[in-house]
C-alpha atoms as a printed R data frame, in Angstrom:
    type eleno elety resid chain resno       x       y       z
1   ATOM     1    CA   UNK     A     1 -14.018  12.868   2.962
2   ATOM     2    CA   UNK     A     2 -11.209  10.624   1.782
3   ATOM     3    CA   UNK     A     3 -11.089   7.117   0.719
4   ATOM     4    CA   UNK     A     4 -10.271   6.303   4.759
5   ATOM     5    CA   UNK     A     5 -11.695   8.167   7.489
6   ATOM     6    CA   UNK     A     6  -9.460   7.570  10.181
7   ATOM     7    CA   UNK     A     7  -5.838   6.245  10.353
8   ATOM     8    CA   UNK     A     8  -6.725   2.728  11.777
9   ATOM     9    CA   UNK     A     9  -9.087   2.238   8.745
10  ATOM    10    CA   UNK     A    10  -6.101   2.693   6.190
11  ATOM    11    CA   UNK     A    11  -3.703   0.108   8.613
12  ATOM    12    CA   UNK     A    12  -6.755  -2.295   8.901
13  ATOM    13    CA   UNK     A    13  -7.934  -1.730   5.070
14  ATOM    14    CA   UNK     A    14  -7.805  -5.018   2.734
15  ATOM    15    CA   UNK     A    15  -5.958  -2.931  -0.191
16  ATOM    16    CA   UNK     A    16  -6.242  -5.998  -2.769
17  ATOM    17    CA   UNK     A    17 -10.111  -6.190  -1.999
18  ATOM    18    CA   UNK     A    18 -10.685  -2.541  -2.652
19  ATOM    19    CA   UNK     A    19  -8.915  -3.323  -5.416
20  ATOM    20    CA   UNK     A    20 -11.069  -5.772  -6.884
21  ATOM    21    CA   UNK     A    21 -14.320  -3.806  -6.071
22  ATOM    22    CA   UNK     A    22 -12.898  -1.247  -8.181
23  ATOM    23    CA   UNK     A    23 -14.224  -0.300 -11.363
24  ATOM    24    CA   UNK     A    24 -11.048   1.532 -12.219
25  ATOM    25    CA   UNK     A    25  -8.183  -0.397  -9.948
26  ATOM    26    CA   UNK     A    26  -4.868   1.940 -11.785
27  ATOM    27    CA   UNK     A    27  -7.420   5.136 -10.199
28  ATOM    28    CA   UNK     A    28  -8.186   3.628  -7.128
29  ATOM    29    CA   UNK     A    29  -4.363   2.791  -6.081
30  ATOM    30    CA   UNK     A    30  -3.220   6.417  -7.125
31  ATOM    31    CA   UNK     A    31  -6.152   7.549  -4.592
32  ATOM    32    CA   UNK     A    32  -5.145   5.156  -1.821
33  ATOM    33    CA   UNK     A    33  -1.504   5.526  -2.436
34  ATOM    34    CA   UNK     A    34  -1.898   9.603  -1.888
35  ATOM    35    CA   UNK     A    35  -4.356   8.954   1.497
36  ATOM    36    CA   UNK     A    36  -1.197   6.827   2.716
37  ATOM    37    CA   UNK     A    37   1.324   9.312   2.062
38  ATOM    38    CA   UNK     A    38  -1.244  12.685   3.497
39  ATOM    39    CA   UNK     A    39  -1.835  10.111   6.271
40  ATOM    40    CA   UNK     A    40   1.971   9.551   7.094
41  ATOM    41    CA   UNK     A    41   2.594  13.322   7.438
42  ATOM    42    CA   UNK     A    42   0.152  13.630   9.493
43  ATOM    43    CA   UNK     A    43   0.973  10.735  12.019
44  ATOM    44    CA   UNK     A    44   4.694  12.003  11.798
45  ATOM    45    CA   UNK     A    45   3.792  15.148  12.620
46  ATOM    46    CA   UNK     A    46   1.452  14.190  15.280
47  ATOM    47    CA   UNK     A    47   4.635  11.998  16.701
48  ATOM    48    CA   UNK     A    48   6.597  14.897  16.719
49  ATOM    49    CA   UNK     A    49   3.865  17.052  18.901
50  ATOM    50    CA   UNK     A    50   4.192  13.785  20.894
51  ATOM    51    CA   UNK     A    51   7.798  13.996  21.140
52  ATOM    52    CA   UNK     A    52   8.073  17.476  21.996
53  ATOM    53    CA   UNK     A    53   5.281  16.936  24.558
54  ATOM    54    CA   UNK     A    54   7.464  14.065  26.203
55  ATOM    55    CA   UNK     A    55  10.368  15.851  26.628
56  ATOM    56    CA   UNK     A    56   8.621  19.347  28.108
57  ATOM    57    CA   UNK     A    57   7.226  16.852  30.304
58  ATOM    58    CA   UNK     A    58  10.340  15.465  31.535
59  ATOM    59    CA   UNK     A    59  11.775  18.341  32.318
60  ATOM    60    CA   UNK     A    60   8.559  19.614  34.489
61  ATOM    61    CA   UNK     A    61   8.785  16.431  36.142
62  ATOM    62    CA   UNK     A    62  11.949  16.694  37.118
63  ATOM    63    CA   UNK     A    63  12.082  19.935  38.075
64  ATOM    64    CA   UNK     A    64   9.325  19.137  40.486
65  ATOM    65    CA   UNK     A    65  11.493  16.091  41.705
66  ATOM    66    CA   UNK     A    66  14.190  18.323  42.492
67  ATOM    67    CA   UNK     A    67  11.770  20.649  44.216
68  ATOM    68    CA   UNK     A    68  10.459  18.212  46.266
69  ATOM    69    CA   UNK     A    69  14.094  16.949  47.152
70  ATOM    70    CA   UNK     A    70  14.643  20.604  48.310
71  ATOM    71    CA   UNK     A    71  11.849  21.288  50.446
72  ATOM    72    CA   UNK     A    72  12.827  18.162  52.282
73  ATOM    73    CA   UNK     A    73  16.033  19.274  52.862
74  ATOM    74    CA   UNK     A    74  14.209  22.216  54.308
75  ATOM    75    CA   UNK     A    75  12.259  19.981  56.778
76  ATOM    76    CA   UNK     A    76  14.911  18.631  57.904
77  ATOM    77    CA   UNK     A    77  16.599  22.208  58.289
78  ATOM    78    CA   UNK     A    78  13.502  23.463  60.197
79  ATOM    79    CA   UNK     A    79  13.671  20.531  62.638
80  ATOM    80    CA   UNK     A    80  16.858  20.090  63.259
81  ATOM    81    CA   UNK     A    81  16.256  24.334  64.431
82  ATOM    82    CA   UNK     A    82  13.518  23.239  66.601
83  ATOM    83    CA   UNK     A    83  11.149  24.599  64.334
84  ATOM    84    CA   UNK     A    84   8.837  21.839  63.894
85  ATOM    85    CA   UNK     A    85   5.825  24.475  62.356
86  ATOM    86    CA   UNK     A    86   8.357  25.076  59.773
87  ATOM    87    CA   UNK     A    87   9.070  21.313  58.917
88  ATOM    88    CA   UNK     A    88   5.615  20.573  59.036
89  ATOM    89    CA   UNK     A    89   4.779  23.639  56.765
90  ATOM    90    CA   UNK     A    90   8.051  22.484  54.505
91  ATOM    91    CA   UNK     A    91   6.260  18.881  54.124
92  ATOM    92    CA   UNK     A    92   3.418  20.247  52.966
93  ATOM    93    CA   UNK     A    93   4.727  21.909  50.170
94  ATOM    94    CA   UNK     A    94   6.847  18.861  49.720
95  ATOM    95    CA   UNK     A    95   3.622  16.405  49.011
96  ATOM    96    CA   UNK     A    96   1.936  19.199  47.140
97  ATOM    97    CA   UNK     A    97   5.006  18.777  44.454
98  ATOM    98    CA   UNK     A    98   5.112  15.274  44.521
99  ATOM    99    CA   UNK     A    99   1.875  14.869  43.779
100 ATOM   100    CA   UNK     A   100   1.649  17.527  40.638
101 ATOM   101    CA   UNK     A   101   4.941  14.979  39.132
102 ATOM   102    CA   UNK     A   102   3.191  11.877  39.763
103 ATOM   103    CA   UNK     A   103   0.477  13.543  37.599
104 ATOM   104    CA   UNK     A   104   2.827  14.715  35.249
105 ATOM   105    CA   UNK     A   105   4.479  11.109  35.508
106 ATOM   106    CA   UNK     A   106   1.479   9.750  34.702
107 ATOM   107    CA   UNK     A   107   1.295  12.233  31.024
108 ATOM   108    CA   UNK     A   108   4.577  10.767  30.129
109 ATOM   109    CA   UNK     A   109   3.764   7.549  30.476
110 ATOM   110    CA   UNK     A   110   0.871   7.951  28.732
111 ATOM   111    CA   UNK     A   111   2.699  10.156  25.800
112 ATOM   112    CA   UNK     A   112   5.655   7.009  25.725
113 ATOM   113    CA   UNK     A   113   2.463   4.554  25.238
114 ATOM   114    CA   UNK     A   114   0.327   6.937  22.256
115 ATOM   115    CA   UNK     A   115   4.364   7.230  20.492
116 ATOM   116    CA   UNK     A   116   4.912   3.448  20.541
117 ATOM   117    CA   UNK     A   117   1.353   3.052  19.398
118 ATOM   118    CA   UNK     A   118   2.291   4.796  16.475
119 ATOM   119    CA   UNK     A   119   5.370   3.569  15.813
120 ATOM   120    CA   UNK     A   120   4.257   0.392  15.118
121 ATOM   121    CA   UNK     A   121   1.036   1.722  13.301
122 ATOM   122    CA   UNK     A   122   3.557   3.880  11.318
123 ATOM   123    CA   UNK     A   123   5.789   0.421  10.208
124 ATOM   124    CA   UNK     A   124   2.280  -1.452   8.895
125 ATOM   125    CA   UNK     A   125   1.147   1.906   7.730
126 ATOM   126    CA   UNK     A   126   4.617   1.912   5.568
127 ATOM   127    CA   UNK     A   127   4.059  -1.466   4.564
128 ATOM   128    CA   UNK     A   128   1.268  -1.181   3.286
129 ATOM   129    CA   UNK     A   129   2.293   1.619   1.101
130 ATOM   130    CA   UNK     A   130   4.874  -0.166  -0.068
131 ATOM   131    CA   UNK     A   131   2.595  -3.042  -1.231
132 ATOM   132    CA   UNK     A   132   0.382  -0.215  -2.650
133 ATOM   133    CA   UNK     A   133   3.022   1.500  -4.752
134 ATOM   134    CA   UNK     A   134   4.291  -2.350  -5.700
135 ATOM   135    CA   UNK     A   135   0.842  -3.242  -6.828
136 ATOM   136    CA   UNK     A   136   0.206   0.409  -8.676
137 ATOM   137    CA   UNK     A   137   3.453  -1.060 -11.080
138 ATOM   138    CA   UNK     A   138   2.033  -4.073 -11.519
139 ATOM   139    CA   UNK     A   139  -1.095  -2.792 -12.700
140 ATOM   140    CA   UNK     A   140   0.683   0.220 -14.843
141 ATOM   141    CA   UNK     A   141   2.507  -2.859 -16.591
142 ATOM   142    CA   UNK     A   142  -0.718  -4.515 -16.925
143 ATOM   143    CA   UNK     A   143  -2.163  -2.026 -18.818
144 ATOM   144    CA   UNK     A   144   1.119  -0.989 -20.948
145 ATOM   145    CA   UNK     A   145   1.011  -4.597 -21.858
146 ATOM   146    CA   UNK     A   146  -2.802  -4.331 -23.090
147 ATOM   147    CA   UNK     A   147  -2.418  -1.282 -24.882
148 ATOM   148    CA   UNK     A   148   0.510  -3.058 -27.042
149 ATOM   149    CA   UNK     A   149  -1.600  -6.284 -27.898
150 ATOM   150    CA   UNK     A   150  -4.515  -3.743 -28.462
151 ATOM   151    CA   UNK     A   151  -2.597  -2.044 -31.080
152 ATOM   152    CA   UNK     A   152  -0.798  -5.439 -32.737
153 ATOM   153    CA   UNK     A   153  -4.657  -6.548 -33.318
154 ATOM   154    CA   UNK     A   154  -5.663  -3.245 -34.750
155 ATOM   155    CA   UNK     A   155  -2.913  -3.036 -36.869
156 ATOM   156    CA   UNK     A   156  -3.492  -6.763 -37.691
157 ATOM   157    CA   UNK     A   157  -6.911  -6.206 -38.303
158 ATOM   158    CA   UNK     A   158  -6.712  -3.077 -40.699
159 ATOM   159    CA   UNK     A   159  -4.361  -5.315 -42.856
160 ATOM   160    CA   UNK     A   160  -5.994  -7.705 -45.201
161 ATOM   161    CA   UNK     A   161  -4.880 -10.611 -44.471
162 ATOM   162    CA   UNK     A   162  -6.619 -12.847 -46.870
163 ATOM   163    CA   UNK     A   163  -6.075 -10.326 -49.873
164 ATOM   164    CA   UNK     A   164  -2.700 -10.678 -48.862
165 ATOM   165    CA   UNK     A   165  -2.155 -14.605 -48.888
166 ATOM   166    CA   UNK     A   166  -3.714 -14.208 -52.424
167 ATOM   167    CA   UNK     A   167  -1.144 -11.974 -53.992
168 ATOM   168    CA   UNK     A   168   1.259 -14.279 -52.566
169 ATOM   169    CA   UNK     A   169  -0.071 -17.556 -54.170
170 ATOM   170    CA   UNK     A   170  -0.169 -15.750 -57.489
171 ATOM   171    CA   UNK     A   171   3.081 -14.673 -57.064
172 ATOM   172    CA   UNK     A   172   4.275 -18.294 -55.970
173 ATOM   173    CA   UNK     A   173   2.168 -19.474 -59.477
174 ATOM   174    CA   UNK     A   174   4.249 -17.060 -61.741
175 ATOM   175    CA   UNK     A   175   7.250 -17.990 -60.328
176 ATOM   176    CA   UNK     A   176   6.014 -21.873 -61.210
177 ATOM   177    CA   UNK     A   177   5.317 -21.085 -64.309
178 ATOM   178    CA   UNK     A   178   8.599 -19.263 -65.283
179 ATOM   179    CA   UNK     A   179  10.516 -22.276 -64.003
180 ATOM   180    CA   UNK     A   180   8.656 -24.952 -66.264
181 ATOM   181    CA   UNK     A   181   8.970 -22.602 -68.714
182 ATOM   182    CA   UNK     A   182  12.994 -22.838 -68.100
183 ATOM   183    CA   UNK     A   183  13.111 -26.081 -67.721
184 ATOM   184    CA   UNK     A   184  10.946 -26.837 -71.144
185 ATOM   185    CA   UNK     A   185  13.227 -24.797 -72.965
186 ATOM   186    CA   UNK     A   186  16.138 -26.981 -71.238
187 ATOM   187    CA   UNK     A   187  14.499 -30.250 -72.842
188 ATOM   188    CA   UNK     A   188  14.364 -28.634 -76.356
189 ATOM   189    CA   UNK     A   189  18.031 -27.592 -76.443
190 ATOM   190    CA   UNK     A   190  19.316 -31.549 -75.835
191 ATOM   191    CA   UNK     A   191  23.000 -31.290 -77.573
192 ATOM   192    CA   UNK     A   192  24.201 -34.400 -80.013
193 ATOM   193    CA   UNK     A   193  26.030 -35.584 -76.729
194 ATOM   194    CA   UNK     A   194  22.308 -36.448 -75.163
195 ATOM   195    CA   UNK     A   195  20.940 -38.527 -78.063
196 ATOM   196    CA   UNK     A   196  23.699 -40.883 -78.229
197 ATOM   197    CA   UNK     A   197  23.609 -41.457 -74.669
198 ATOM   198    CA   UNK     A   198  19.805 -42.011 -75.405
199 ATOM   199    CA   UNK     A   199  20.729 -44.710 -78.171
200 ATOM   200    CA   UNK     A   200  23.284 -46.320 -76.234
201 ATOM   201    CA   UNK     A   201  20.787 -46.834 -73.200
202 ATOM   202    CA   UNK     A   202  18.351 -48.203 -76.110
203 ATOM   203    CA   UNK     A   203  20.871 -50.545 -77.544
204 ATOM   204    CA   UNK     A   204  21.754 -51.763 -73.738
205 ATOM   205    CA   UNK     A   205  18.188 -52.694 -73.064
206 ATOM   206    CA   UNK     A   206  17.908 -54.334 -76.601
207 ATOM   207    CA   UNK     A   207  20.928 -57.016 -75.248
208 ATOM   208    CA   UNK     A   208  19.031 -57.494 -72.225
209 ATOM   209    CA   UNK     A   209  15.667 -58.487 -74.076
210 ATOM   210    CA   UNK     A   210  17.369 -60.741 -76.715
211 ATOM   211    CA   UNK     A   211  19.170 -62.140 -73.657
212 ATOM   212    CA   UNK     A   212  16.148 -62.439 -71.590
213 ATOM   213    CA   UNK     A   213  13.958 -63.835 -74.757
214 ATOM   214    CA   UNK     A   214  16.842 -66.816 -75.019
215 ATOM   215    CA   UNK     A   215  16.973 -68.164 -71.718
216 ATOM   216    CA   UNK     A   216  12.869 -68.777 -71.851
217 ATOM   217    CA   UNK     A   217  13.496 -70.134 -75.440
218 ATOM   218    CA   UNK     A   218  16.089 -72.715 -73.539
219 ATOM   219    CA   UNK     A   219  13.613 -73.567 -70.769
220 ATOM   220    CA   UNK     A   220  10.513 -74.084 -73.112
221 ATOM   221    CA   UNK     A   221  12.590 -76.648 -75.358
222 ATOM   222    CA   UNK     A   222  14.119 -78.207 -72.228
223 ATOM   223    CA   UNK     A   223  10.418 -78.787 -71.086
224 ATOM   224    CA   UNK     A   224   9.385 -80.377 -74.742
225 ATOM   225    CA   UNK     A   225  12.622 -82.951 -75.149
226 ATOM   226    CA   UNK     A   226  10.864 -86.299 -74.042
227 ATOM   227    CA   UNK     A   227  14.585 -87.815 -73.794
């Protein structure tokens, strides 16, 4: 027995609930998904029967229609000759006819009912499969997508990453210590250029003080003079 039993069960079936009951969902959609499409053929072959059935029927019908029409014709024949037995007789046969099409009337009425039926059933049958087959991708994507980040943390977890940042810092501390290097050896090479731009600085700052010592020599004896 398949996931539905019958065909109204699959058109009435809450696909995203099943879904969530499901241990495995991406197994459980492939499973519905191939009870839709087994369950399609069916119906559309069951339509066909129906089809075929519908027109056979017609025809019977009317051929009875047309016999009917004729044995009336043969009443009236048989009367019109005086020969009311024979009308009588001719009626007969007349309502016998009528009454196997009404029957068969009846059958195609019935048939044009069951193939409408399943028309529509067919349409929310097809919808459904379509929102099957939708949600199959989805969850195909899903687990693509899972997989990927699966592997990124494996991947990120067989790497050490601490070991890693380590190297890096000691590299980083080399590299410091090749630049001070550089830049002591910079200091030790100063050219004759340098030190006289060292002593002229010097001899600036010397004005500045004398200058600086004179004005508060000024303003102390200012502050002494009684005068």
């Amino acid at each position: 027995m398949g996931i539905f039993s019958r065909f109204t069960d699959i058109v009435n079936a809450n696909i995203n609930a099943i879904l969530d009951r499901a241990e495995d969902p991406e197994k459980m959609v492939r499973l519905i998904i191939q009870e839709m499409e087994e369950t399609l053929v069916e119906v559309r072959t069951q339509s066909a029967k129906l089809i075929a059935d519908k027109k056979d029927i017609g025809r019977r019908k009317d051929r009875l229609q047309n016999t009917a029409a004729d044995w009336q014709k043969k009443a009236e024949l048989a009367l019109s000759k005086s020969r009311e037995d024979l009308a009588r007789g001719a009626l007969k046969e007349k309502s016998s006819v009528l009454d196997a099409a009404a029957i068969l009337a009846e059958d195609y009425a019935q048939i044009e009912t069951n193939l409408q039926k399943l028309s529509t059933d067919v349409a929310q049958l097809q919808q459904k499969l379509t929102d099957a087959k939708s949600r199959q991708k989805a969850l195909k994507i899903r687990a693509q997508t899972a997989e990927s980040r699966m592997g990124i943390k494996r991947q990120m977890h067989d790497v050490d990453i601490d070991s890693a940042m380590s190297r890096f810092e000691q590299y980083e501390r080399k590299i410091d210590l090749l630049e001070g290097e550089v830049e002591s050896y910079d200091l030790s090479q100063r050219n004759l250029a340098d030190e006289i731009a060292d002593l002229e600085v010097d001899e600036k700052v010397d004005r500045e003080l004398a200058q600086l010592k004179a004005q508060l020599n000024q303003s102390t004896d200012s502050h002494q003079d009684p005068g």
